[in-house]
C-alpha positions in Angstrom: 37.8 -40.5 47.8 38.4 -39.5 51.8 36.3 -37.0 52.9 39.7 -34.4 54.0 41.2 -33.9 50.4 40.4 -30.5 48.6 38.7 -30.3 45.0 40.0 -27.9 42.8 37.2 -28.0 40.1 37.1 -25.9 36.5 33.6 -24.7 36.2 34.1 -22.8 33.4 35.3 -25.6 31.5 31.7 -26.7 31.2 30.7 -23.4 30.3 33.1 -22.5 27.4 33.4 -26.5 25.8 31.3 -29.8 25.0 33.7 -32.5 27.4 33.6 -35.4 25.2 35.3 -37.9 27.2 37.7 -38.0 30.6 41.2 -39.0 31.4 42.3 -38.8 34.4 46.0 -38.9 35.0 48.7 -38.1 37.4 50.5 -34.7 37.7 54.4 -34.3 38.4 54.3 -31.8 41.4 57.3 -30.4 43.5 57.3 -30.6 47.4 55.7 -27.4 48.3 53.4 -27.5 45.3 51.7 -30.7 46.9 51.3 -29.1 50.5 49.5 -25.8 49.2 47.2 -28.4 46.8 46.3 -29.8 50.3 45.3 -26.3 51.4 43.3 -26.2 48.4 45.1 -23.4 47.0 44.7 -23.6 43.2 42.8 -22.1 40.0 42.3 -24.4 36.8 40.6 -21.5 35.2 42.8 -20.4 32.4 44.3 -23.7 32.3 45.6 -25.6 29.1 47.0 -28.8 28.1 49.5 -28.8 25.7 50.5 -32.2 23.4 53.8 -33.3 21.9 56.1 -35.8 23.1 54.6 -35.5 26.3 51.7 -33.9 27.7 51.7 -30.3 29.9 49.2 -28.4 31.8 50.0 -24.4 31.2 47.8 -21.5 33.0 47.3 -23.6 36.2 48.1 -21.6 39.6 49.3 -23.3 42.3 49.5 -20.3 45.0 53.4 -20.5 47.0 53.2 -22.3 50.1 53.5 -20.0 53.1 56.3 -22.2 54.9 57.7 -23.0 51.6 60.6 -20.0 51.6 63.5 -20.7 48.8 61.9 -24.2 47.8 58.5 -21.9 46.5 58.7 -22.6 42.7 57.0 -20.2 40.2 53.0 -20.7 40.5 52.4 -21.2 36.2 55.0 -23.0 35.7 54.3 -25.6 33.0 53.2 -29.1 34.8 54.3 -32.6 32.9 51.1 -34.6 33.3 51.9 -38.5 33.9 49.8 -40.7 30.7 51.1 -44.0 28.6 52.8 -42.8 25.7 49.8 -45.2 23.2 47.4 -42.8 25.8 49.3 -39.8 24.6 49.9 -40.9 20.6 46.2 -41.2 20.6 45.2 -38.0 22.4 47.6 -36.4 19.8 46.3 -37.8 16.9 42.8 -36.9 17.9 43.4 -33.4 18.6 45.2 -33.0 15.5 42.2 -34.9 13.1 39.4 -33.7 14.9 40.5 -30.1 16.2 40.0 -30.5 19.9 41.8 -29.5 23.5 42.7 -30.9 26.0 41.3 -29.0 29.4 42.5 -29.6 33.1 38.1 -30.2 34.5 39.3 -31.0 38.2 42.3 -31.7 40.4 42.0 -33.7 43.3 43.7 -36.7 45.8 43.3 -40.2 45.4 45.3 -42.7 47.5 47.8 -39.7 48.8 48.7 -39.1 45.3 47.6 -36.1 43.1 45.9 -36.6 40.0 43.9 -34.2 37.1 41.3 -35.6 35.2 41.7 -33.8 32.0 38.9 -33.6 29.6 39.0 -34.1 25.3 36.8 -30.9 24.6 35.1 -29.0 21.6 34.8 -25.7 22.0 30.8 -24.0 22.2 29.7 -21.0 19.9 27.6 -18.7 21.3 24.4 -19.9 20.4 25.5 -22.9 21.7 25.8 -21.5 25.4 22.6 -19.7 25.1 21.1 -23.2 24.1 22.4 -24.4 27.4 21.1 -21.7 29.3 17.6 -21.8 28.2 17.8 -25.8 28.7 18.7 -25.2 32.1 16.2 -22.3 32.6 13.1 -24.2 31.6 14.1 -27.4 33.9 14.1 -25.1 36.8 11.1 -23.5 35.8 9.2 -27.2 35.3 11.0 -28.5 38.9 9.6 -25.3 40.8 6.0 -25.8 39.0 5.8 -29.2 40.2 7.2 -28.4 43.4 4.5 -25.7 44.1 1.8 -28.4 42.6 2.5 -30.7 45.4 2.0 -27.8 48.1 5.1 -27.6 49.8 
């Protein structure tokens, strides 16, 4: 990935769900939508796929292009994301049996074009997160006791 394209990451996405596996796929964007990505001007922080026929990210902001004037389109406006219809069925019929989402974890550029990698997710309880934390907490606390062991 060239050094000059933006990444629009979902950080809470790790917080709030277990990712179970990624898809990345392409994103239908309008004209002004792709030159404001560029500017890294979005927020995949409330955002949600949605499965039927075809496969939608909702909640996603894309902020209005400043130059854009009348060709600005409305910021949350539902997104059709570009899968294989077998990559879809199956998507649907796992979210369906197994009682999982489908959550927008980073948008970004590849080869000029625009693309989302989506991830299958399950969503954590609260003891769950707290498990995470304390994880996290004592591997920083083991890192900085053999960093001060060393002497430097």
């Amino acid at each position: 990935m060239p050094q000059n394209t933006p990444v629009i990451k979902n950080r809470k996405a790790y917080h709030n769900y277990f990712v179970l596996e990624k898809i990345e796929c392409g994103i239908e964007l309008r004209g002004t939508e792709v030159k404001s990505l560029r500017q890294g001007r979005a927020n995949l922080k409330d955002a949600w796929c949605a499965v039927g026929d075809e496969v939608y990210v909702k909640g996603m902001h894309i902020s209005p292009y400043e130059q854009g004037n009348r060709f600005n389109t409305d910021p949350t406006r539902p997104r059709r994301l570009l899968l294989h219809k077998k990559e879809i069925r199956r998507l649907a019929l796992e979210i369906k049996r197994q009682g999982l989402t489908l959550i927008p974890l980073k948008l970004y550029f590849l080869h000029g074009r625009a693309k989302l990698e989506v991830g299958l997710c399950k969503g954590k309880k609260l003891h769950d997160k707290r498990a995470v934390a304390a994880a996290k907490e004592s591997e920083r606390a083991a890192e900085k006791a053999v960093k001060m062991g060393r002497g430097e």
